[in-house]
C-alpha positions in Angstrom: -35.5 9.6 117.3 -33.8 8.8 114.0 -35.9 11.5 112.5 -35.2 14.2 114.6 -31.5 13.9 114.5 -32.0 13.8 110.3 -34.0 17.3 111.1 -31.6 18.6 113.3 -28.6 17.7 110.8 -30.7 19.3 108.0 -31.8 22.3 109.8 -28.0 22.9 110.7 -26.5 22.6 107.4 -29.2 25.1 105.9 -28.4 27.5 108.8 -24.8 27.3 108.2 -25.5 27.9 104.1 -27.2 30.8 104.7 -25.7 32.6 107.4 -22.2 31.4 106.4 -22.4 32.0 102.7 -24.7 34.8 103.3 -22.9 37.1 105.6 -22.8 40.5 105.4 -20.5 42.7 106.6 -20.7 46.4 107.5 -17.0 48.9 107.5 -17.1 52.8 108.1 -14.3 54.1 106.6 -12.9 57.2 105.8 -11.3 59.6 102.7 -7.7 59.4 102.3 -7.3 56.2 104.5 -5.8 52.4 104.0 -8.6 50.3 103.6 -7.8 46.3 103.3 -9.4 43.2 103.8 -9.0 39.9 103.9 -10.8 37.1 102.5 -9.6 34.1 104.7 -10.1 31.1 102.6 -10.4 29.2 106.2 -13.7 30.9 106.8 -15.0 30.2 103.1 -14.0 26.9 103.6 -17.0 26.3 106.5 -19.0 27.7 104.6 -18.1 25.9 101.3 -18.2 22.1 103.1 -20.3 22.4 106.5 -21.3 18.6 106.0 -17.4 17.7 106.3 -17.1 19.7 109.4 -20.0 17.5 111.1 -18.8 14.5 110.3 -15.5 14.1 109.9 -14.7 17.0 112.4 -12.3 19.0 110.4 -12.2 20.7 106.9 -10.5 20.0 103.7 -7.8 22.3 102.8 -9.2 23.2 99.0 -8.3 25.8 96.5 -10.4 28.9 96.2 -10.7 31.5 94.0 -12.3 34.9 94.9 -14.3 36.8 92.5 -15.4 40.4 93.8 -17.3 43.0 92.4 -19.6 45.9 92.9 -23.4 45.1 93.3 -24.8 45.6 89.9 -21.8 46.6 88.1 -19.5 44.5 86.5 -16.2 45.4 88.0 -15.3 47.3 91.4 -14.9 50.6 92.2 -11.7 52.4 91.0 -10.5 53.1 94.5 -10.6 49.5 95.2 -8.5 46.5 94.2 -8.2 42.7 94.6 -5.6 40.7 94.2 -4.8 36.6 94.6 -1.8 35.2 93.4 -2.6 31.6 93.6 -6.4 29.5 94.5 -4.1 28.4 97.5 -4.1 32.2 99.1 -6.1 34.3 100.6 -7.6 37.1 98.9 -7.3 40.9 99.4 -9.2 44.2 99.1 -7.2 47.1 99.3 -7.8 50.9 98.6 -8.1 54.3 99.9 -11.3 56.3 98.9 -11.2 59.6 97.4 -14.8 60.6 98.0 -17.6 60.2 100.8 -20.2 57.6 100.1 -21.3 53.9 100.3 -20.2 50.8 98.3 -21.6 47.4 98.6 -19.2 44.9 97.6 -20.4 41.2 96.4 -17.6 38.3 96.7 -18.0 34.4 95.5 -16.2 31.8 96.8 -15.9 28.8 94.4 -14.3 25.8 95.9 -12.3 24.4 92.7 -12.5 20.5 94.2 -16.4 20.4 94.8 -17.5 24.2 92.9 -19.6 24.7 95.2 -20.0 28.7 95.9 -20.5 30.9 99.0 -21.2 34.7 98.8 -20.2 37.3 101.2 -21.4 41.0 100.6 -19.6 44.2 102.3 -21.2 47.3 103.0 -18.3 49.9 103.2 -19.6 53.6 104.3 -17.0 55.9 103.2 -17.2 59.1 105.7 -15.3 62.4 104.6 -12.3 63.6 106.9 -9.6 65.9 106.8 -6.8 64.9 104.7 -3.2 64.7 106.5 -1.0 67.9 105.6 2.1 66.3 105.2 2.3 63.0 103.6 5.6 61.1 101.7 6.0 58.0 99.7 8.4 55.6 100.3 9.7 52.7 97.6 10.1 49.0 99.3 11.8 47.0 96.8 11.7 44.1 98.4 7.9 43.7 98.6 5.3 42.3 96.7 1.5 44.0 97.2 0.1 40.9 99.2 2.7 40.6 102.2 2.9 43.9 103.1 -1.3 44.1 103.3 -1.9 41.7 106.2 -2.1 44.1 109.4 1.2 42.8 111.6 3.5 43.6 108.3 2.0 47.2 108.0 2.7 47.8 111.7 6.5 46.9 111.0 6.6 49.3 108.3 4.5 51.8 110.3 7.4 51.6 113.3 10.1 52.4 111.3 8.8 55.3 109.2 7.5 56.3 112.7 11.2 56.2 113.5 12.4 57.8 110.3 9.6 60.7 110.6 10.3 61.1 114.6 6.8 61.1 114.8 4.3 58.4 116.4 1.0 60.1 114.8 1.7 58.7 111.6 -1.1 56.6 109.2 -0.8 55.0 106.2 -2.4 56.7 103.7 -2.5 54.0 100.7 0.2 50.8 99.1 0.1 50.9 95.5 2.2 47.7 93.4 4.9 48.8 91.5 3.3 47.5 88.1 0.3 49.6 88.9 2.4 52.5 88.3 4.5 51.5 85.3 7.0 49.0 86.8 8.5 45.9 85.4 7.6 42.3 85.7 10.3 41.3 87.7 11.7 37.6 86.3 10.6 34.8 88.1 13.2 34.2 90.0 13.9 33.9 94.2 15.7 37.6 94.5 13.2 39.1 92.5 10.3 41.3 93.8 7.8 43.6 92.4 8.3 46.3 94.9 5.4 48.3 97.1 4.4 51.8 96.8 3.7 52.9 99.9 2.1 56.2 100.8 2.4 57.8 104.8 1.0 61.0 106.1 1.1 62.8 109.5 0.2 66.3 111.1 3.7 66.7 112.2 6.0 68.4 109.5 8.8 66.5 107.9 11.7 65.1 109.8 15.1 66.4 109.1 16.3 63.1 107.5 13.4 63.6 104.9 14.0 67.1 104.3 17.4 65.9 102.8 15.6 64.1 100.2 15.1 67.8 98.6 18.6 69.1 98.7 20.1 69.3 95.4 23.2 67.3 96.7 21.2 64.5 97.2 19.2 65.2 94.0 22.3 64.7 91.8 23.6 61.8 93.6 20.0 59.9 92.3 20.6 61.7 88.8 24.2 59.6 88.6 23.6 56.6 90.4 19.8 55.2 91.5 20.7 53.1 94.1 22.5 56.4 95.5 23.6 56.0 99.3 20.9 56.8 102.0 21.3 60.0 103.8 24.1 59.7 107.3 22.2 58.6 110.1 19.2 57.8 108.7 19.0 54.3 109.0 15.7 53.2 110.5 15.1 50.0 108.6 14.8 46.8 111.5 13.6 44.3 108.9 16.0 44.2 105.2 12.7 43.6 103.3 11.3 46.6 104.9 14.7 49.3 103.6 13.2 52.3 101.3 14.6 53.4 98.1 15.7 56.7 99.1 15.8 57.6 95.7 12.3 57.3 94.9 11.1 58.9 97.8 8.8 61.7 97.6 7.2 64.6 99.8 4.2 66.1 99.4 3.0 69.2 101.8 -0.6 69.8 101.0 -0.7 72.6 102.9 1.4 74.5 100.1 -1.0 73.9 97.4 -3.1 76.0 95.2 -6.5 76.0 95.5 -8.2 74.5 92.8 -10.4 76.9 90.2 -13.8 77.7 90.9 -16.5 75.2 88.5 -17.8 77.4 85.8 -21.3 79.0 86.4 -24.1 77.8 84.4 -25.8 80.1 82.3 -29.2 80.2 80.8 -28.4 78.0 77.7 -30.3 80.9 75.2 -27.8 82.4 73.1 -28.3 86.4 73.4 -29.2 88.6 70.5 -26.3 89.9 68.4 -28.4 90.8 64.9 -29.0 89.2 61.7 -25.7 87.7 59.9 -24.8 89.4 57.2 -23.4 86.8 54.7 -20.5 88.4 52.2 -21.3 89.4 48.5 -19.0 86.9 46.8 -17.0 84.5 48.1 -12.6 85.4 47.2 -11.2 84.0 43.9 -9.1 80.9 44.6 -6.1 80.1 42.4 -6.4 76.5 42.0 -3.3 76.0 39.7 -0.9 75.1 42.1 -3.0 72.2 43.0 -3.0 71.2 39.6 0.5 71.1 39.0 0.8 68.8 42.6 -2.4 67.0 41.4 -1.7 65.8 38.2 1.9 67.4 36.3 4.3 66.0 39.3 3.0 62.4 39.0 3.1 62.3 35.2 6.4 63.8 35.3 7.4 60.9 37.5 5.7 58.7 35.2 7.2 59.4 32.0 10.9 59.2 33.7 10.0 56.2 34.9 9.1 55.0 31.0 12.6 56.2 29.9 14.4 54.5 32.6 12.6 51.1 32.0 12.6 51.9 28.2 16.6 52.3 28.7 16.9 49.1 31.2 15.0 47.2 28.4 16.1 48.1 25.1 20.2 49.7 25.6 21.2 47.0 28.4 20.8 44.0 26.4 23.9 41.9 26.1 22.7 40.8 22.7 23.5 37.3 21.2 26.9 37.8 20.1 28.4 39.3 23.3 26.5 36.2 25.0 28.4 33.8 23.2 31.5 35.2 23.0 31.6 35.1 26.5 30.5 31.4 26.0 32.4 27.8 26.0 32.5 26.2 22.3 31.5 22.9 24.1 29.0 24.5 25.7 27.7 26.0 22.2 28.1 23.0 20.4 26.3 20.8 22.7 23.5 24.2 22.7 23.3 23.8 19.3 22.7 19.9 19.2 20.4 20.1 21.6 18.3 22.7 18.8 19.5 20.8 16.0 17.9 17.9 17.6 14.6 19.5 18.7 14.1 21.0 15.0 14.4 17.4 13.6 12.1 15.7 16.3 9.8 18.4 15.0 10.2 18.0 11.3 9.5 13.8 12.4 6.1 15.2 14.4 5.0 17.4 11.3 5.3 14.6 8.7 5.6 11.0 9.7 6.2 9.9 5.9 9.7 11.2 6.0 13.1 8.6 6.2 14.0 8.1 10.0 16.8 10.6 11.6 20.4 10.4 11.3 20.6 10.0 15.4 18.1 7.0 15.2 20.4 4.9 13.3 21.7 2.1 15.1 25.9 2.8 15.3 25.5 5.8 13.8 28.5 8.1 14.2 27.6 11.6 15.4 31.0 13.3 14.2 31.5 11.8 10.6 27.7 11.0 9.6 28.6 7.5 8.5 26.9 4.3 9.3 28.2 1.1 10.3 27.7 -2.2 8.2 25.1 -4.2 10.0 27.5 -7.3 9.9 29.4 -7.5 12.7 28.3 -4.8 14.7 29.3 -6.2 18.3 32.7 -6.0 17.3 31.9 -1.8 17.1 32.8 -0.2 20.2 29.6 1.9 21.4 31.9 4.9 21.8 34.4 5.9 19.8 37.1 7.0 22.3 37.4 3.6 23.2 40.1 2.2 20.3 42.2 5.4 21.4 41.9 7.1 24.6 43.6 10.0 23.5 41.6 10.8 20.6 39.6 13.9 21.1 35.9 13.5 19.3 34.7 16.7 20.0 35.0 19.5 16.9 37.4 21.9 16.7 
């Protein structure tokens, strides 16, 4: 009996890792429409930690991360995005296709306590339809991408553009973020939002509140001030987070546009006769002088002024030594000189060590008179000379 409850437990668990981390999911969609969808981190979770669900009877609540891509490519398609802010949120796919035809979609689940992964693939069929005539973008600057893409938020935002457009046949056509077109990261900061494209089309033509959008009185008011006013009774906004930039707004009839230009015809690829080439006789005489003179006068020009200038800087600035010390202290010369004086005899000692010993060797020798003090009583000598009278100056004059 034992056994076959370990058999049932196994069988169970395997069946729950493959059909759970396996699934696959098929979507029809079509050109020029919303699509989005989210990866509930709740149903990852089963299939991330079946065994807890058996035992313990609930699930843990663990961070996951999405990674999503196109079945053998790198990176999704370019009509598609994902976005995540944080391995405690769900995940999103959003995009509107621009052309008919199937994408299968591969997304990994990595639980970030136990990294253990679950894969779900989606098989989106992209169907071609009609695009809506008259479409309009509308600004919400107090969005961010990921709250306006669950399905209840887009149906508030649906009611009052159905409102503002006086019009209940209205679809959303795609939500773009703000810094997917060129916008600032806002600072991080409660107040502070990215802001939400968000792109609305219909059959029915424009409403008269967003005709006023094009009148040239409305058009200055956004040149002076971009948070102009919105138009006089046109105030549809139930939710504050929802309001529009009126500003920003923009219509688009498609019904008013210019076919595009036939694709060019391809021809044979074989280039048609047109006779031999004649090649000319001689090729024109060239004058190559003026290229000299750039090539090599100009920069020896440049050189040779530069010679003088250093040749002057060099030779007819120099102060000389008489205007040097003439500008100098006498102290300051005569304690120059001693220092020289001194260096000259220390080298005359170093050439020949035969020689009597120097002058400022001596013990008590007296720098100013050159005389030398008896031996005999010497402590009685004061070391320095200023010392039997202060006020005697012992420098030369």
């Amino acid at each position: 009996m034992a056994g076959w409850g370990s058999g049932l437990f196994f069988l169970t668990v395997c069946a729950a890792s493959l059909f759970g981390a396996r699934a696959e999911f098929k979507f029809t969609i079509f050109v020029g429409k919303l699509f989005t969808y989210e990866l509930m981190r709740e149903t990852f979770q089963s299939d991330l930690d079946p065994q807890g669900k058996l035992y313990a009877g609930s699930l843990y609540d663990d961070p996951i991360i999405f990674k999503c891509k196109q079945q053998n490519f790198p990176d999704l398609p370019e009509w598609l995005r994902f976005i995540q802010r944080h391995p405690n949120d769900n995940g999103f796919l959003y995009g509107t296709p621009t052309a008919p035809g199937k994408s299968i979609i591969e997304v990994y689940a990595v639980n970030k306590r136990s990294y253990n992964t679950a894969k779900q693939t989606l098989v989106i069929k992209i169907v071609e339809a009609k695009m809506l005539p008259y479409q309009a973008e509308f600004f919400i600057a107090l969005r961010e991408i990921e709250r306006v893409l669950p399905p209840s938020v887009q149906n508030e935002i649906k009611l009052d553009l159905q409102n503002l457009w006086n019009s209940e046949s209205l679809e959303i056509v795609n939500m773009t973020n703000a810094l997917d077109r060129g916008g600032r990261v806002p600072l991080p900061i409660a107040g502070h939002y990215e802001g939400v494209y968000v792109k609305v089309g219909s059959h029915k033509y424009f409403s008269e509140c967003l005709l006023r959008v094009l009148k040239p009185e409305h058009q200055r008011q956004c040149a002076a001030e971009p948070r102009a006013k919105r138009p006089g009774g046109c105030n549809f906004c139930s939710i504050p987070s929802n309001c529009i930039t009126w500003c920003k707004t923009k219509l688009f009839d498609l019904t008013k546009l210019e076919p595009e230009p036939p694709a060019p015809t391809m021809g044979s690829g074989v280039l048609e006769a047109g006779g031999d080439f004649s090649p000319p006789d001689s090729p024109p005489s060239t004058d190559y002088f003026p290229d000299y003179m750039v090539t090599v006068i100009v920069p020896l020009i440049l050189a040779i002024v530069l010679c003088l200038l250093l040749a002057y800087i060099m030779f007819g600035r120099r102060e000389g030594v008489e205007k040097r010390n003439a500008r100098t202290d006498q102290i300051q010369l005569y304690h120059h000189y001693t220092i020289h004086g001194n260096a000259d005899e220390l080298r005359g000692m170093a050439g020949s060590r035969d020689g009597p010993p120097p002058l400022s060797t001596l013990p008590m020798f007296n720098s100013r008179t050159g005389d030398r003090a008896s031996p005999l009583h010497s402590d009685d000598i004061p070391l320095i000379m200023a010392e039997q009278d202060p006020y005697s100056d012992t420098l030369p004059r």
